[in-house]
BATI-617956 format. One line per 5 residues: number of its first residue (from 0); for each residue x, y, z of C-alpha. Coordinates in nm, 3 decimals, m for minus. Each point is the difference from the previous one (the first is absolute). Layout:
! residues N
NUM) X Y Z ~ ...
//
This chain:
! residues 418
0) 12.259 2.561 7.238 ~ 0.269 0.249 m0.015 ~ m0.231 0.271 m0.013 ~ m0.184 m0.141 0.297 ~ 0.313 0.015 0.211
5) 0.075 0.332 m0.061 ~ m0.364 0.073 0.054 ~ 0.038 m0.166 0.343 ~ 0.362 0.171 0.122 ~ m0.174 0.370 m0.106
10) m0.302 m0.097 0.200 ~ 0.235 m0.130 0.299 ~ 0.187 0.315 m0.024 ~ m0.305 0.211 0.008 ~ m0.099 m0.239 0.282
15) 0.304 0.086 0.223 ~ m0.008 0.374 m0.132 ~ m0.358 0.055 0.144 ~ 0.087 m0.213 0.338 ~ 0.316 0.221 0.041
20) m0.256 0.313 0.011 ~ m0.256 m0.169 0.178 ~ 0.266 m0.050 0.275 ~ 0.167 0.333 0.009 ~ m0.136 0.105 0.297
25) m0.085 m0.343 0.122 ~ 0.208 m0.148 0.321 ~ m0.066 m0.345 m0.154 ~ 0.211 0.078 m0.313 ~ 0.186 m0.289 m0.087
30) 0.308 0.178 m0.190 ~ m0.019 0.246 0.311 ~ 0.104 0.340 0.043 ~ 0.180 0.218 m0.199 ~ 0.372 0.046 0.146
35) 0.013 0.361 0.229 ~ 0.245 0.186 m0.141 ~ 0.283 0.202 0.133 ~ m0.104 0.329 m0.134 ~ m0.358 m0.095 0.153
40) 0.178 m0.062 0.363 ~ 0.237 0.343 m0.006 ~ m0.369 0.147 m0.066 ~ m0.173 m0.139 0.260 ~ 0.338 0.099 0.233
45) 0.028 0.348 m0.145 ~ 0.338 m0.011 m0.078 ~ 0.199 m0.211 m0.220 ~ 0.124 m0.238 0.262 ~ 0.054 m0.314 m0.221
50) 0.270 0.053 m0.276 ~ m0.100 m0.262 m0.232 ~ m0.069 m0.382 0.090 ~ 0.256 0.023 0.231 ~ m0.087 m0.156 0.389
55) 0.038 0.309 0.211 ~ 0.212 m0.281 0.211 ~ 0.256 m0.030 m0.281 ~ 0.094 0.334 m0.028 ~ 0.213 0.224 0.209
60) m0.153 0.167 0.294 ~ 0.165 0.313 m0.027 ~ m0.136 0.029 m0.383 ~ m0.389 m0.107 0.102 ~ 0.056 0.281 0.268
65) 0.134 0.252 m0.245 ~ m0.392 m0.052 m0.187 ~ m0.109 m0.010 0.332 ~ 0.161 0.331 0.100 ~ 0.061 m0.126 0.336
70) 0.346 0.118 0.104 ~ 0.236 m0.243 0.198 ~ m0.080 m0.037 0.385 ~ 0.248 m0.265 0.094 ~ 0.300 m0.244 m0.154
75) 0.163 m0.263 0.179 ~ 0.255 m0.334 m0.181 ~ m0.392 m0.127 m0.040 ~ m0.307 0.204 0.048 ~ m0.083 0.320 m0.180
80) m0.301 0.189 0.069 ~ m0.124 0.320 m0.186 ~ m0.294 0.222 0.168 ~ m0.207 0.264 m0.171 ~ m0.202 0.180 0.260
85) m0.262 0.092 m0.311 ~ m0.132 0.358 m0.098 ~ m0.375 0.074 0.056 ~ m0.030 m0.027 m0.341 ~ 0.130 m0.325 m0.093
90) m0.315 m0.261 m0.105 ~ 0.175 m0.361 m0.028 ~ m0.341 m0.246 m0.085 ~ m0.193 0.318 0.006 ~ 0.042 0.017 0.400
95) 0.251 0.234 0.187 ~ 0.328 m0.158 0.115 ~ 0.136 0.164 0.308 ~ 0.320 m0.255 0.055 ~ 0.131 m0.203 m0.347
100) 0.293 m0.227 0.131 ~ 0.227 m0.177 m0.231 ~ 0.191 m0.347 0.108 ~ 0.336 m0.144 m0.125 ~ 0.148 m0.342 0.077
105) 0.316 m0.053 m0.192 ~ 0.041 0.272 m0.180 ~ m0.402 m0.128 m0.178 ~ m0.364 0.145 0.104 ~ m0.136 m0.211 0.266
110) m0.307 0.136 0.097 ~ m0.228 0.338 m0.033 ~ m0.234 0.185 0.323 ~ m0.214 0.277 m0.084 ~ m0.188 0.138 0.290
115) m0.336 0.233 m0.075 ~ m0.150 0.127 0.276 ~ 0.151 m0.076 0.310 ~ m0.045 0.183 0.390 ~ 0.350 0.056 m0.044
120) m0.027 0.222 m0.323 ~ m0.390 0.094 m0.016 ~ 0.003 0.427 0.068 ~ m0.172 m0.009 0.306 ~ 0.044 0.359 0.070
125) m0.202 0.048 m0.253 ~ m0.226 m0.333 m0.026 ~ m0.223 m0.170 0.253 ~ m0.005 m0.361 0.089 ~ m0.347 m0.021 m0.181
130) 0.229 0.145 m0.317 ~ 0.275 m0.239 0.069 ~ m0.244 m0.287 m0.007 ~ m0.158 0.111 m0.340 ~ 0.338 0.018 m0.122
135) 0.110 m0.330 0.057 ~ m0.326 m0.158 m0.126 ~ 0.067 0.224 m0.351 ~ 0.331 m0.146 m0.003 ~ m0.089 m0.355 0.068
140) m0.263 0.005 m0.228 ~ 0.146 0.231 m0.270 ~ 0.348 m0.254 m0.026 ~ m0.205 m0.334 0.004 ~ m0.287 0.090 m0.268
145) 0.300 0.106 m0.222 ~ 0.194 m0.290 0.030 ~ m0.328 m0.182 m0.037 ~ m0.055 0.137 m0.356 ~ 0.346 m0.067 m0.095
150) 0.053 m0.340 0.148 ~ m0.317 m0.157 0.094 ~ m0.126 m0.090 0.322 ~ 0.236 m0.044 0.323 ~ 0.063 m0.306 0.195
155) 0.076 0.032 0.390 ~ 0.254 m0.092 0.213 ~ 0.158 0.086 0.341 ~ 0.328 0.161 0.015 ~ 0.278 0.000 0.294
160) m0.066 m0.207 0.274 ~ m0.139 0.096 0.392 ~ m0.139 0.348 0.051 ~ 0.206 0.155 m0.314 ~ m0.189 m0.253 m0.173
165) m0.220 0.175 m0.311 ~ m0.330 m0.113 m0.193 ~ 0.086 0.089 m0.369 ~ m0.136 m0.001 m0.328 ~ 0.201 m0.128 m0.289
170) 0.078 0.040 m0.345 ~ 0.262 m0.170 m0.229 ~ 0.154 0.133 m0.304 ~ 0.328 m0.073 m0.198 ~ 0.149 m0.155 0.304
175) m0.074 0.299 0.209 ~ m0.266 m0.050 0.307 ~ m0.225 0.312 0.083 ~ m0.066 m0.015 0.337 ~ m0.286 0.239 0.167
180) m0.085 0.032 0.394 ~ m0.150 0.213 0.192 ~ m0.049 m0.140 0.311 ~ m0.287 0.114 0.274 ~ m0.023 0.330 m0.310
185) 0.285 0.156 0.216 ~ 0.229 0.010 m0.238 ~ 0.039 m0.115 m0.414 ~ 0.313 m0.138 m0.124 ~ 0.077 m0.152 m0.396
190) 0.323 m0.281 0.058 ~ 0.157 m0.128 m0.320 ~ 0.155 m0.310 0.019 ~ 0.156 m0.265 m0.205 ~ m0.293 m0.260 m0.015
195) 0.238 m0.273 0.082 ~ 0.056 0.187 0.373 ~ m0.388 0.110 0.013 ~ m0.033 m0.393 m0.074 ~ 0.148 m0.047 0.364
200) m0.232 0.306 0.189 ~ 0.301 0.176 m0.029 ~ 0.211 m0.216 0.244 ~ 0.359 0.033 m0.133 ~ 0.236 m0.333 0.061
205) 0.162 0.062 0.326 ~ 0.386 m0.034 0.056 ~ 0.095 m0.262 0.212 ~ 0.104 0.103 0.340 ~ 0.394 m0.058 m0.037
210) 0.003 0.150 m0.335 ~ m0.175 0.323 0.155 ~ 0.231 0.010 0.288 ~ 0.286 0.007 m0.267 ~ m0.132 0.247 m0.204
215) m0.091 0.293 0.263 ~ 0.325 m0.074 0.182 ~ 0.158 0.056 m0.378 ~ m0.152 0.334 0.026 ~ 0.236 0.151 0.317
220) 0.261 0.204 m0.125 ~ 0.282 0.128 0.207 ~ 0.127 0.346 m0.067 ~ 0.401 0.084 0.094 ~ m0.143 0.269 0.253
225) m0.198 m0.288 0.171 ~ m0.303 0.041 m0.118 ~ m0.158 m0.297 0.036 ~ m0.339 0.023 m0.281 ~ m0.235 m0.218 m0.162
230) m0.109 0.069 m0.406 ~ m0.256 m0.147 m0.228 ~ m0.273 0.143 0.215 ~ m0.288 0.136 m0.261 ~ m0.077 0.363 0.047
235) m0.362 0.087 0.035 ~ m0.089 0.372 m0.043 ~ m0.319 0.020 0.240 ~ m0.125 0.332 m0.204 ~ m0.194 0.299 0.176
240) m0.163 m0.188 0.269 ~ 0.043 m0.176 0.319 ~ 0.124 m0.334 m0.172 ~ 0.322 m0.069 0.241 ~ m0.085 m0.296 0.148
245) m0.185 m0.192 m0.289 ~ 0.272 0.138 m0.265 ~ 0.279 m0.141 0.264 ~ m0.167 m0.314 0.034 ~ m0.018 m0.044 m0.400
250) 0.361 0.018 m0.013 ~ 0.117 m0.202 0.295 ~ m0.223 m0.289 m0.173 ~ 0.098 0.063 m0.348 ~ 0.402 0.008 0.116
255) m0.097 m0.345 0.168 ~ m0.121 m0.091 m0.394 ~ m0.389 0.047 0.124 ~ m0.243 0.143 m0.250 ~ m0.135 0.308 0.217
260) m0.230 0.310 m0.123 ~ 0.007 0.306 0.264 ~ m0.397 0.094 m0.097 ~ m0.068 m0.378 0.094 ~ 0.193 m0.025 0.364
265) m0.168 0.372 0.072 ~ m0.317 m0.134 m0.033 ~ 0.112 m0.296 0.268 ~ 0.165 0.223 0.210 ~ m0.330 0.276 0.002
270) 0.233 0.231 m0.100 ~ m0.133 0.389 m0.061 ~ 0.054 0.289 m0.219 ~ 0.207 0.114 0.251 ~ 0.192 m0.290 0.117
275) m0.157 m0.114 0.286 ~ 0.069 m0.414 m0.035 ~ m0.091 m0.260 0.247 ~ 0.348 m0.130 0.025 ~ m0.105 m0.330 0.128
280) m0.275 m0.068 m0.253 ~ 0.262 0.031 m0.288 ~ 0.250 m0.225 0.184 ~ m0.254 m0.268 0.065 ~ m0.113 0.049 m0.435
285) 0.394 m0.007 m0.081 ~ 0.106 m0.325 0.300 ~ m0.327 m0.193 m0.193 ~ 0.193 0.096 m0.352 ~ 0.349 m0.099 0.124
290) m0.086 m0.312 0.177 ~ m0.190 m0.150 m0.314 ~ 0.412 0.028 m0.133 ~ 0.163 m0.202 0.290 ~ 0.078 0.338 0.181
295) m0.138 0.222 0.326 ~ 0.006 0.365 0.143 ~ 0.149 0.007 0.322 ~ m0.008 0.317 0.256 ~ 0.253 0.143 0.185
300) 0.049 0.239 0.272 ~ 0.119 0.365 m0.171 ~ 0.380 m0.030 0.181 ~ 0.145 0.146 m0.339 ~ 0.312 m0.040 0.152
305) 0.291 m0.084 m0.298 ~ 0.062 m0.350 0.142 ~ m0.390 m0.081 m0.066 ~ 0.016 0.121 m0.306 ~ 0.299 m0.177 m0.141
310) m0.172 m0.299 0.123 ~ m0.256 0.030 m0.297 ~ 0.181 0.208 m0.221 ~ 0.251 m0.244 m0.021 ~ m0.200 m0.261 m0.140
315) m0.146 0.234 m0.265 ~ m0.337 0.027 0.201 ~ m0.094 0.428 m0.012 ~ m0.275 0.071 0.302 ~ m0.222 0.150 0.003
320) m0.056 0.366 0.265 ~ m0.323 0.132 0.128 ~ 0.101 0.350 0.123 ~ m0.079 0.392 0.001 ~ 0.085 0.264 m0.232
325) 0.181 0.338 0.125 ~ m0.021 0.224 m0.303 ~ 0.333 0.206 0.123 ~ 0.159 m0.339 0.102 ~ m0.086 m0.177 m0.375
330) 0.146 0.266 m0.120 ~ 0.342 m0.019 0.178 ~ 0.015 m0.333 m0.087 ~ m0.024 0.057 m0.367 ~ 0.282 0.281 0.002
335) 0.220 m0.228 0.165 ~ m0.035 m0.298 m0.193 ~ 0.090 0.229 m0.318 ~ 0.271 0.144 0.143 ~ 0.109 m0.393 0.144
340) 0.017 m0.088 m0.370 ~ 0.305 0.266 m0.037 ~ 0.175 m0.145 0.362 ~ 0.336 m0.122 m0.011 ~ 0.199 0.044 0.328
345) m0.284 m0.217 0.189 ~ 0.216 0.030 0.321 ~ m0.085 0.376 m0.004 ~ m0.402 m0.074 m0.095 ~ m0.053 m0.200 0.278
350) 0.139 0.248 0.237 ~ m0.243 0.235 m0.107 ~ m0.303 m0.232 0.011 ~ 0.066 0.038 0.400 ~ m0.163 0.344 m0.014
355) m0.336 m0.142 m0.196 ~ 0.019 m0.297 0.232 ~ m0.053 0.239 0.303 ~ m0.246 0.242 m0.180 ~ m0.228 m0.263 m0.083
360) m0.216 m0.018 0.308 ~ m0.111 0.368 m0.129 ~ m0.177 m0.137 m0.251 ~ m0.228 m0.228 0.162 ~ m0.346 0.061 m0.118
365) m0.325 m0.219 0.022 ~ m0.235 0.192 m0.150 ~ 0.219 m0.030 m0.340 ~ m0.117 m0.192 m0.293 ~ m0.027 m0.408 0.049
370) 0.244 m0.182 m0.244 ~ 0.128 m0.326 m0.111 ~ 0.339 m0.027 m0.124 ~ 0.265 m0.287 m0.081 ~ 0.301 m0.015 0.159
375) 0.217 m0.143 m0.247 ~ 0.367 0.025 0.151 ~ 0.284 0.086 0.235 ~ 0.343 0.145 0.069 ~ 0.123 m0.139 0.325
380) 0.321 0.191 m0.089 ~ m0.191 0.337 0.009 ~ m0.280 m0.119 0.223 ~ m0.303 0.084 m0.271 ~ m0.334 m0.158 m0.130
385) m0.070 m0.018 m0.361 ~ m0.341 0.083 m0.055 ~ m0.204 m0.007 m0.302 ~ m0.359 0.167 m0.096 ~ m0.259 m0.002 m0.264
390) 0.039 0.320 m0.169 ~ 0.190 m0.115 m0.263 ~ 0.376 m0.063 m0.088 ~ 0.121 0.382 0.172 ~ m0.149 m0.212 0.307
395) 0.147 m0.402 m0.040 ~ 0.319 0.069 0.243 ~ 0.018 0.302 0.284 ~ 0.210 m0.051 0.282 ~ m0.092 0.075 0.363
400) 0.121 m0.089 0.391 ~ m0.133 m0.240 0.223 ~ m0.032 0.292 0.226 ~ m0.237 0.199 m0.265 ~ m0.160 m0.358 m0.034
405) m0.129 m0.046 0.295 ~ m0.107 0.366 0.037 ~ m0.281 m0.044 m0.237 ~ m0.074 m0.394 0.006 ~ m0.300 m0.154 0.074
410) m0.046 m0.377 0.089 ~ 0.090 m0.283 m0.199 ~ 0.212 m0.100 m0.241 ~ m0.121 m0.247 m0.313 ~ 0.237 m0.224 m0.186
415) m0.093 m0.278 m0.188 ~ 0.176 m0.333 0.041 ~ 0.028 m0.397 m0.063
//
């Protein structure tokens, strides 16, 4: 008998032995797949993004950056963001990355947007449309067969809500959502995500209204000079293209603790290679995104007198400015918000601003460059506008007149409110 058992447990070994092999490559396996390992993910990546088991959501963001090589775009008491605008060489699931933008909440990782080809990137000066298309097909195809191989098959889902609203495909690792859209092939974008947010289509938990209004009016600071300035606004650096009014848009809704992505609102707003935006199109894709959060964009006339200002300043709510772009006049504004930095008999500044108050008319010009701006503070001391552009941190606070203001403005003003 005892030689029968052992007989029968070598059999039902052998048994199990063969049905592991039969299943190998079988779906239907009952002991399932064989764990995908870390080295096999940095592989598939092409670089070594994960440092061991690690959640990429439990680890600093500045450190998953540093692997990243994506250099810091933008810190405030909360957000981070790191942006690598990527060489023409860089493969990252064996697809070129033109934008590879990094996320921090807390101090942690919070979420990962790689954008392939994109109308915002693609070389058309050296590309047709029927080469952009091709490209964006490679890419979409290219990223999802290799994620296939490493992960399986995708499930679907639709991300964002109203016209921002994408059709993705999903895979789940570790934690760690893979999340691949290209919608109407116009552009191809790879989102990771905790799987507990991609859970929730990516709607983050909104603040409640009073604890919002405390927080942004937290974020005014008053100077000794006057200066009357709100912080904790995220910088966005819109790169080498006409990306002003999406990139402002992303960080207006990301200071109000909205998710945004720039390459996402562009594609509301129609915006071009060269920035031409249809304002109104990306304010009714951004009023469908606040509202779903107990909040509204409302329009104002373009006064840009200080008292206006102060009236939304002063509750920590920036606005946002549609207006033109005088190369010399830019410039004067940059040299003398350096040189305001250095300013400490602010009787004997003011005078002086008389003579750029009066020269301002000069430099009215409507065939200059459409923009879209913030307007992020006031000195009613000094009688000056903070303003505040997407070009990176050398651009976050420039001070102008209402005089040079209203030289170069064109209709409304945004903000958005309770």
């Amino acid at each position: 008998m005892g030689k029968m058992k052992i007989g029968g447990v070598l059999l039902l070994l052998a048994l199990l032995t063969g049905a592991e092999m039969l299943w190998a490559d079988d779906a239907a396996n009952p002991f399932g797949p064989p764990p995908v390992t870390v080295d096999a993910v940095n592989q598939a990546f092409g670089i070594p993004l994960w440092n061991g088991e690690t959640p990429l959501w439990d680890e600093e963001a500045g450190a998953v950056a540093a692997r990243l090589g994506c250099p810091p775009e933008s810190k405030t008491s909360t957000q981070s963001s790191f942006r690598l605008y990527a060489k023409e060489t860089v493969r990252l699931f064996g697809a070129r990355p033109y934008s590879v933008a990094l996320y921090g909440q807390d101090g942690k990782t919070d979420r990962l947007s790689i954008v392939f080809a994109n109308p915002g990137d693609f070389d058309f000066k050296n590309a047709t449309e029927k080469d952009f298309d091709a490209a964006v097909k490679n890419d979409a195809d290219t990223i999802a067969q290799a994620l296939t191989d490493l992960l399986g098959s995708p499930s679907y889902l639709n991300f964002g809500s109203g016209t921002l609203q994408e059709r993705m495909r999903r895979w789940d690792w570790n934690g760690h959502a893979f999340l691949l859209a290209s919608p109407q092939q116009k552009y191809v974008v790879l989102r990771l995500l905790p799987a507990a947010v991609a859970d929730k289509f990516g709607q983050a938990d909104a603040l409640p209204n009073g604890e919002l209004r405390d927080l942004l009016a937290s974020r005014v600071q008053h100077r000794d000079n006057g200066d009357v300035v709100i912080g904790d606004i995220p910088m966005v650096d819109q790169g080498p293209k006409g990306y002003c009014v999406p990139a402002t848009w992303e960080r207006y809704l990301r200071y109000q603790t909205i998710p945004a992505d720039m390459y996402v609102l562009a594609m509301a707003g129609g915006t071009t290679q060269d920035g031409g935006t249809v304002v109104s199109a990306m304010v009714a894709a951004a009023d469908q995104l606040v509202r779903s959060r107990g909040l509204q964009i409302v329009a104002e006339p373009a006064q840009l007198t200080v008292q206006q200002i102060a009236r939304n300043i002063d509750q920590g709510l920036p606005m946002m400015w549609t207006c033109y772009c005088p190369r010399d006049l830019e410039k004067k504004f940059t040299l003398r918000s350096l040189a305001r930095r250095k300013v400490t008999d602010w009787t004997d500044y003011t005078a002086k601003l008389q003579a750029e108050r009066e020269a301002a008319p000069a430099y009215r010009s409507l065939d200059s460059p459409g923009h879209m701006r913030m307007i992020v503070g006031y000195n009613a001391q000094t009688d000056e506008i903070a303003i505040s552009d997407s070009w990176g941190e050398v651009a976050a606070e420039r001070w102008i007149t209402p005089e040079e203001a209203r030289v170069v403005t064109q209709d409304n003003i945004y903000v958005i409110r309770w």
